[in-house]
N, C-alpha and C positions, 0 to 999 in steps of 0.2 A: 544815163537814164534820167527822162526827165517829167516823169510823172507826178502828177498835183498831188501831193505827201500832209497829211494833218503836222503840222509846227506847232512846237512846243510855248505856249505864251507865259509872259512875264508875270511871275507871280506865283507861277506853278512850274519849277523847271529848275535844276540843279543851277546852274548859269546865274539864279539870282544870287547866289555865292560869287559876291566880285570875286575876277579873278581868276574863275574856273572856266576853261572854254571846252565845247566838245565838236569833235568831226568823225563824220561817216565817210569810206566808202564800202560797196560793197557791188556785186555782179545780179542779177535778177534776167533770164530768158524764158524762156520755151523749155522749161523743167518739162521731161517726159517722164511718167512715174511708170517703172518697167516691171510687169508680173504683179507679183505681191506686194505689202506696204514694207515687208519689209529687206526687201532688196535694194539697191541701190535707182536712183532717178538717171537721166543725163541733162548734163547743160549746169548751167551755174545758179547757185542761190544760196550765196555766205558773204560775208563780210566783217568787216571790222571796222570798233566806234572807239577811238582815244580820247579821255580825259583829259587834257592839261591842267595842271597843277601851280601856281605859282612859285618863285622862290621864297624860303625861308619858312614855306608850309610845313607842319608836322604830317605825320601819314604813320597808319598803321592797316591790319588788315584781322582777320577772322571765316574759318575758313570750319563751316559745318559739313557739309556732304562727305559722301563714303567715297568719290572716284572723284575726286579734283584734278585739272588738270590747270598747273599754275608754273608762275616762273615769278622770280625773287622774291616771292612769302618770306625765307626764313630771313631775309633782312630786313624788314619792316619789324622783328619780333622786338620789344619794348627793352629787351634785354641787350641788342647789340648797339652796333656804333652810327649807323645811319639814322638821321632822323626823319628826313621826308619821302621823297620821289618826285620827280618834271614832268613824269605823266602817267598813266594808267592806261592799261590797255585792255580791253573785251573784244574777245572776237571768235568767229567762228573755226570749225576746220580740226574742232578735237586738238588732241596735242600737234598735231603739224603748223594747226594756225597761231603756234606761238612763235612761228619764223616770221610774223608781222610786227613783232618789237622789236625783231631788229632794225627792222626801215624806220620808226619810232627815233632807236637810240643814232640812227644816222641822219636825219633832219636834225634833231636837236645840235648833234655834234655841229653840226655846219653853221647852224645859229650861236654856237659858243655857250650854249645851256647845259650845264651838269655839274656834278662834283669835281670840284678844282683839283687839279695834281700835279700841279709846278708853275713855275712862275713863265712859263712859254704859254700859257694857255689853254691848255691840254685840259679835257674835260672827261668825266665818263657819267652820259647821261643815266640816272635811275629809273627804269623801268620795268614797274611791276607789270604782271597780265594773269588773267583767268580765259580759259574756252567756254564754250558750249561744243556739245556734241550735235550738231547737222549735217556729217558726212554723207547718210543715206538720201538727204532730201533734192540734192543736185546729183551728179558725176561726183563719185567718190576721189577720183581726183582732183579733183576742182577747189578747193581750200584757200582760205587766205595765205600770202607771203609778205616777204618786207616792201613791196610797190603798195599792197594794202594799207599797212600801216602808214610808210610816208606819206600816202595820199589822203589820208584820213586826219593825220597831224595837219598837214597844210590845210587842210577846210576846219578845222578847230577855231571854235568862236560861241557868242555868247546864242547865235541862234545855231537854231536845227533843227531836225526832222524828227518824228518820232515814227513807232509802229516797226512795220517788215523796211528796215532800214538798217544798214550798219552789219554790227553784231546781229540783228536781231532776222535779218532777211531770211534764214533759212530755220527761223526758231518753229517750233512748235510748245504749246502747252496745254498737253491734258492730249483731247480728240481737238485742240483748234490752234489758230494759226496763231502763236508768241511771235515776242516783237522786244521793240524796244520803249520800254516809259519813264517818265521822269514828273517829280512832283517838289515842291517846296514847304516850308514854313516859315514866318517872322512868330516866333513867340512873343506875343502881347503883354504876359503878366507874369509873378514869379522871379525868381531867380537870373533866369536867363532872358529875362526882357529886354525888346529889340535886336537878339541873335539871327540868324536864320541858317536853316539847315536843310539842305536839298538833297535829291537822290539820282540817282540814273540806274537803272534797272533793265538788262535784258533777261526776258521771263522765256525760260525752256526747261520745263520744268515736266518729269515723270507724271505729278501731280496732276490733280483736275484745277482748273482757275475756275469752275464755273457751278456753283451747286443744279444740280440736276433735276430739285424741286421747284426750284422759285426761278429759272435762267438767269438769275443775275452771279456775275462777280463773287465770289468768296472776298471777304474784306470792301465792300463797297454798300457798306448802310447808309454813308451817306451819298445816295442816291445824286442831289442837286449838284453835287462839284464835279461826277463822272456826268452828268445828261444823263443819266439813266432813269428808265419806270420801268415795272413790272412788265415783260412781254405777253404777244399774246399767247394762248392755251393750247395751238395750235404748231407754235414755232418749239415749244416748250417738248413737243412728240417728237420732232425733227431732233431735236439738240441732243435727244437721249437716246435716239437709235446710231450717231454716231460712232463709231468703232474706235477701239484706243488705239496709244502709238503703237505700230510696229514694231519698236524700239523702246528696251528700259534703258538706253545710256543716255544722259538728260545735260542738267544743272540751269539753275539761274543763278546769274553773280552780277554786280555791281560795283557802286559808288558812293557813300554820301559824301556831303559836304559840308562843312561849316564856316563860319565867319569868325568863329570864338577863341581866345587863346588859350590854344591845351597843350598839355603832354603828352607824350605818344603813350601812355598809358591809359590817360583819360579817353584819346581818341581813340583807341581800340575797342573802348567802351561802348563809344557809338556803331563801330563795326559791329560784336558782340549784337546788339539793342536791334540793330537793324535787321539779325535774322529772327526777330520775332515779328516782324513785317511779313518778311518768306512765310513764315509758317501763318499766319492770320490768314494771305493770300492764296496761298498752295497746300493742300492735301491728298494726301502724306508732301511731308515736306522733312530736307534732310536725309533723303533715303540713302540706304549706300552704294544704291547706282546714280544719284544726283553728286553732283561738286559742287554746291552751295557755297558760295565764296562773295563777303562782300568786301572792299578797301573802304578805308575812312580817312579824310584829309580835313585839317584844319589849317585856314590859313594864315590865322591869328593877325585878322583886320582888323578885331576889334576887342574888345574888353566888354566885361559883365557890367549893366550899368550900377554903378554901386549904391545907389538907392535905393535896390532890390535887393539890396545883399538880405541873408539870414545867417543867423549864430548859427556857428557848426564848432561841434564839442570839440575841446583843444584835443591830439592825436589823430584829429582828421585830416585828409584834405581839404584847404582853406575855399578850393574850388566844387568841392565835393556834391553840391545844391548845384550849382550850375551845369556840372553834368548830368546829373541826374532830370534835369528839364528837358537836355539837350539829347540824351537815349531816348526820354520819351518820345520828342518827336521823331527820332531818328526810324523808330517803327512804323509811325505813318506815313511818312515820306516814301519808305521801300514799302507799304504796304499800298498805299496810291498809286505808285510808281507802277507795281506787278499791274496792275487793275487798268492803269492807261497804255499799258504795253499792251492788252489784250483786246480792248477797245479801239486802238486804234490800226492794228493788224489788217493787212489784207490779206485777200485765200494768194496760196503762194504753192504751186507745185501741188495743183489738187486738196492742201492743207485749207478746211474750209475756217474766214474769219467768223467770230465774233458776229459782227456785222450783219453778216450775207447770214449768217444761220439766224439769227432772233434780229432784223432791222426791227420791228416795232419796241426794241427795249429803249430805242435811243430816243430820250423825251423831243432834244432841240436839236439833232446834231452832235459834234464830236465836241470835248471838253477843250477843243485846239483848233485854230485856224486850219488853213489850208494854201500852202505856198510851195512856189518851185524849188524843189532841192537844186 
């Protein structure tokens, strides 16, 4: 597929996380929506987005929704022996599209990427993954597998695409088209000055993303960094006569990222932090038909600059002010992230965008280029 895609720009994008690369594939046709919304579509509209992780990252995860549908959570938990993962997986296809970690764990194996187990070489690469629920919006057949994955690995890099891409091709959120988004921050002041912490966010969410009064974004007050203004009064009719999903089986899960060196308990904390992003952006968020799932990876490029340090009561953790800088942003990052995944959405299988339903909200255009996947 080779259609002109909004890209994710430097500055605002998980990827400003040296280190982190992400790649999509995913199938996008002639989605025919059959009967009711809520029967099944035919033709393809799913995919799957991998995170790469570097070596010697820490990773943890945190895991809100009532129907998650995940693979190696309980090894990332703070309590056992692994401390990272070589990549991360999101993708579509409900529990079947967790058969695209395994094409994941066989690219890597061939590259010689994973947990070491003998001196021949032998590797077992770590990989976590979360779904979304899209089966209805293609051929209920039609799901990601392991060619998914390994082909998504091999396009892993610091650029990429956002929107109905990846993971997010067949998302839906609320009555509009989800997608996939991603946002950054360098913390300027504080504790964790010159950190930076990014996210990646596929938004499929039971939830509404979009207040119903004003058409804009839930969690986008600040207006000027999404290009949005108030729409017109007219599109505002349109947006609210939309029908909801078809479908309560939901979730949005993710990624953040950081640059900072933590412990997998600290980093969890960022997971933890980031689903208050989810919920800023999504209402009801956490339902117990969503599987709200975010990972957290630290790459520990760099250190707190210690100039910024503050006293922290002895019996604390000495990093303790640092993370707590680094939750905060972790919230805006997933909470921007949801907010550009939906902004940047095309209608997908009759799922109308963003976009197409309120264009007068977009002040300049997208908050992201426009290049060929």
């Amino acid at each position: 597929m080779t259609d002109r895609l909004p890209v994710a720009q430097p500055g605002n994008r998980i990827t400003d996380v040296a280190g982190i690369g992400v790649g999509h594939h995913h199938l996008i046709d002639d989605v025919v929506v059959v009967g009711t919304a809520t029967e099944p579509g035919a033709g393809w509209a799913t995919g799957a987005t991998v995170v790469t992780v570097p070596s010697g990252a820490t990773c943890a995860v945190d895991v809100r929704g009532g129907g998650p549908g995940t693979r190696e959570t309980d090894l990332l938990e703070p309590g056992n022996s692994v401390r990272g993962a070589d990549a991360v997986v999101l993708t579509g296809g409900s529990a079947y599209g967790l058969s695209s970690a395994d094409g994941v764990m066989r690219g890597l194996e061939s590259a010689g990427i994973g947990l070491p187990m003998d001196r021949q070489g032998h590797v077992v690469p770590i990989v976590p993954a979360a779904v979304i629920f899209d089966l209805p919006v293609g051929g209920w057949e039609n799901r990601p597998d392991a060619e998914f994955g390994e082909r998504a690995l091999a396009a892993a890099g610091t650029e990429f695409a956002v929107g109905s891409v990846g993971a997010g091709a067949g998302a839906r959120a609320g009555v509009l088209k989800g997608g996939v988004g991603t946002a950054s921050i360098t913390v300027t002041d504080g504790p964790a000055r010159g950190l930076t912490v990014g996210a990646l966010v596929v938004a499929n969410p039971v939830g509404q993303v979009v207040d119903p009064q004003t058409g804009l974004p839930w969690g986008a007050e600040d207006l000027a960094h999404h290009g949005l203004r108030p729409p017109a009064v007219a599109e505002l009719t349109r947006l609210r006569a939309l029908e909801a999903k078809g479908t309560v089986l939901n979730t949005t899960i993710g990624v953040v990222a950081t640059d900072a060196t933590l412990s997998v308990p600290a980093v969890r904390r960022l997971a933890m932090s980031g689903h208050d992003g989810i919920a800023r952006a999504v209402r009801p968020a956490h339902s117990p038909l969503d599987g709200d799932t975010l990972f957290a990876v630290a790459t520990g490029a760099r250190i707190a600059d210690p100039d910024a340090a503050v006293d922290i009561p002895s019996g604390m953790e000495s990093d303790i002010a640092v993370v707590a800088a680094l939750a905060e942003a972790s919230a805006t990052v997933v909470q921007r992230a949801i907010v550009a995944a939906v902004v940047t959405a095309r209608t997908v299988a009759g799922i109308p965008s963003y976009r197409d339903v309120v264009a007068s909200a977009f002040a300049g255009g997208f908050a992201f280029g426009a290049g060929d996947e």
